[in-house]
C-alpha positions in Angstrom: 52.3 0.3 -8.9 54.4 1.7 -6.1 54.0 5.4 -4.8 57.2 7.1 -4.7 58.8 9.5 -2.1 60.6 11.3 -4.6 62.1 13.9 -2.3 63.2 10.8 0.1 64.8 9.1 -2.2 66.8 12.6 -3.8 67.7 12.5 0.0 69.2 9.3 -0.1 70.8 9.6 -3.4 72.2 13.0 -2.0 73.3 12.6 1.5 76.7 13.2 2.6 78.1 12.8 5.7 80.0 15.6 7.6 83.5 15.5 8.8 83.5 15.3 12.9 85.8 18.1 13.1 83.5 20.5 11.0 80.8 20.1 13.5 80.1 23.0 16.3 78.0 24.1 18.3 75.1 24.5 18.4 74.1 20.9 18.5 70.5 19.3 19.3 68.8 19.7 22.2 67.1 16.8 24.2 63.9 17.5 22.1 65.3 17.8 19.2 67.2 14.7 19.8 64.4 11.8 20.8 62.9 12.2 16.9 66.3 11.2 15.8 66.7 8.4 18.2 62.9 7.8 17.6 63.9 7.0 13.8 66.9 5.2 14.5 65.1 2.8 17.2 62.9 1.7 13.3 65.8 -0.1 12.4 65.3 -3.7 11.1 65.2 -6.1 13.6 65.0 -9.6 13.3 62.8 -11.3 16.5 62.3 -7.9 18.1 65.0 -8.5 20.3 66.3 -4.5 20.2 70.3 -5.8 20.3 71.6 -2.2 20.5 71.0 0.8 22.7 72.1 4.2 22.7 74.3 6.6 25.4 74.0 10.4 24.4 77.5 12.1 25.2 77.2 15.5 26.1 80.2 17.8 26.3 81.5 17.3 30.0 81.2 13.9 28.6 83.1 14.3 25.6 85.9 15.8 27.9 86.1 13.2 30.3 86.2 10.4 27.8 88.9 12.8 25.9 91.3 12.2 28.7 90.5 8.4 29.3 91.5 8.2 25.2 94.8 9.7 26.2 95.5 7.2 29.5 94.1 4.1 27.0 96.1 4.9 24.2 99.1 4.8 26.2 99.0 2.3 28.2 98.3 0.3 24.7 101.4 1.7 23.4 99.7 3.8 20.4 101.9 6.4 18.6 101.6 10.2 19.7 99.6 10.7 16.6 96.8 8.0 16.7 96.5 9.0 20.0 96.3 12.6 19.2 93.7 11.5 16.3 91.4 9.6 18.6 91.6 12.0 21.3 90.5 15.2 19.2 87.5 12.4 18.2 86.0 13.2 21.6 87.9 16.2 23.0 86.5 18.8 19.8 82.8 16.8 20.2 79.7 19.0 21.6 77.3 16.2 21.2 77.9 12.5 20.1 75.7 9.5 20.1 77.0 6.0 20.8 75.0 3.3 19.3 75.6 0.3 21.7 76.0 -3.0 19.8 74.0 -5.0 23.1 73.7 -8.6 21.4 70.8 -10.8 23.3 71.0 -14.3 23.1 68.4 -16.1 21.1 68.4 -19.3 19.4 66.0 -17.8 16.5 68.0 -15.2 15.7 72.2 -15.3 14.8 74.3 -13.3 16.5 75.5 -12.0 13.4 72.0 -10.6 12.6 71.9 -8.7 15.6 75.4 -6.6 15.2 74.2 -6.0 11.4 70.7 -4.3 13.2 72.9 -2.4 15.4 75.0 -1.0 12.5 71.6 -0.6 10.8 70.8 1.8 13.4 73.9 3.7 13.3 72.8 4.6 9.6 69.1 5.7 10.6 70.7 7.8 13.4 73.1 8.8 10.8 70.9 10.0 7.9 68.0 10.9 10.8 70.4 13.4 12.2 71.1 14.9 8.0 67.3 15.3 7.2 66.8 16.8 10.4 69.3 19.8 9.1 72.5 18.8 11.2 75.8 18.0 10.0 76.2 14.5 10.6 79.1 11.8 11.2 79.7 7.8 11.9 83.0 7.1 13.7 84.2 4.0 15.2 88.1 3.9 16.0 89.5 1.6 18.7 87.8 3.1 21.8 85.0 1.2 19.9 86.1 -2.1 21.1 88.6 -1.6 23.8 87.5 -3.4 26.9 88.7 -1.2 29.7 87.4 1.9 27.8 84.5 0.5 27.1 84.1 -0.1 30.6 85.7 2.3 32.8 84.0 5.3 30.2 80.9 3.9 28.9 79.9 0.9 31.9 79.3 -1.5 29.5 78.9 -4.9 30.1 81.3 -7.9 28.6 79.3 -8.6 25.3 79.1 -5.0 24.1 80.6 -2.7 22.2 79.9 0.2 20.2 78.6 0.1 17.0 79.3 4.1 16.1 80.1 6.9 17.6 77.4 9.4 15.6 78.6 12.8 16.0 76.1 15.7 15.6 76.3 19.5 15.6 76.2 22.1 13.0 78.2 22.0 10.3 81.1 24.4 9.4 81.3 23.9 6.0 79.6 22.1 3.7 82.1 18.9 2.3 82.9 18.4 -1.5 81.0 15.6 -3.0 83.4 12.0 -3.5 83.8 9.3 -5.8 81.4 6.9 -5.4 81.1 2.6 -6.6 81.2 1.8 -9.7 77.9 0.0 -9.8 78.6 -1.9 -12.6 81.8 -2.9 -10.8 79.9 -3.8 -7.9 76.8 -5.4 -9.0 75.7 -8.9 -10.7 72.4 -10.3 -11.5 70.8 -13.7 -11.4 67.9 -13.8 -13.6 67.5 -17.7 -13.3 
């Protein structure tokens, strides 16, 4: 018979991300941080091959990346307001995490597998971040996967990307509670 974490599970059953732009300051330290990126770094992964890595973005950061979203979105030819959007992601951010999708080539394991541990660990940073008191949020937008912005703001390499952008800080105000699945909807069984 199992032994149950009770108050993990009410966690899980509970938790609620926080809207980015209801996050402030202050935000977790360097300290504070490593347990969260400790937790997320338990992710599951198939042939130990760790396909994901993470770049902390501290404020001046945030800034500079802010501007590059500006220049990027342009130059892309994105409206005034999705640029506006994706600028504010970065430009009203004290602290954000970006979880690196860094696939390593394996014959054992599919490349597939490795993305899905790399947006495995997005959650754990994600709900590590939430049980660790902060307000909380997983963001992805097209500075995920644009090539010059991934390289001219992040230096990454040809076969990544980013996986999330984690936001963390302290939330403003707590966010009403949302539909959730149907599970009946959404679930099926196969008993033979």
């Amino acid at each position: 018979m199992p032994d149950p974490r009770h108050e993990v599970l009410d966690f899980l059953l509970t938790r609620r991300s926080r809207p980015a732009k209801t996050l402030t300051m202050p935000v977790p330290d360097r300290a504070a941080l490593m347990p969260m990126l400790q937790a997320a770094a338990r992710t599951p992964d198939h042939g130990k091959l760790e396909p994901w890595r993470f770049i902390v973005i501290e404020k001046p950061a945030c800034a500079r990346l802010a501007e590059l979203t500006a220049t990027r979105g342009a130059a892309m030819g994105h409206d005034g307001e999705r640029i506006a959007k994706a600028v504010s992601q970065f430009g009203d951010a004290d602290l954000v995490v970006a979880v690196i999708a860094a696939p390593v080539a394996s014959e054992k394991v599919p490349e597939l597998e490795q993305l899905l541990s790399a947006g495995a660990a997005c959650l754990a940073l994600l709900n590590a971040a939430l049980a660790s008191g902060w307000g909380a949020n997983w963001l992805s937008g097209w500075m995920a996967t644009d090539r010059d912005f991934l390289r001219d703001g992040l230096g990454l390499a040809a076969h990544e990307f980013v996986a999330g952008y984690i936001h963390i800080g302290s939330e403003t105000s707590a966010p009403p509670e949302r539909p959730r699945p149907d599970l009946a909807a959404k679930t099926s069984w196969l008993a033979e």
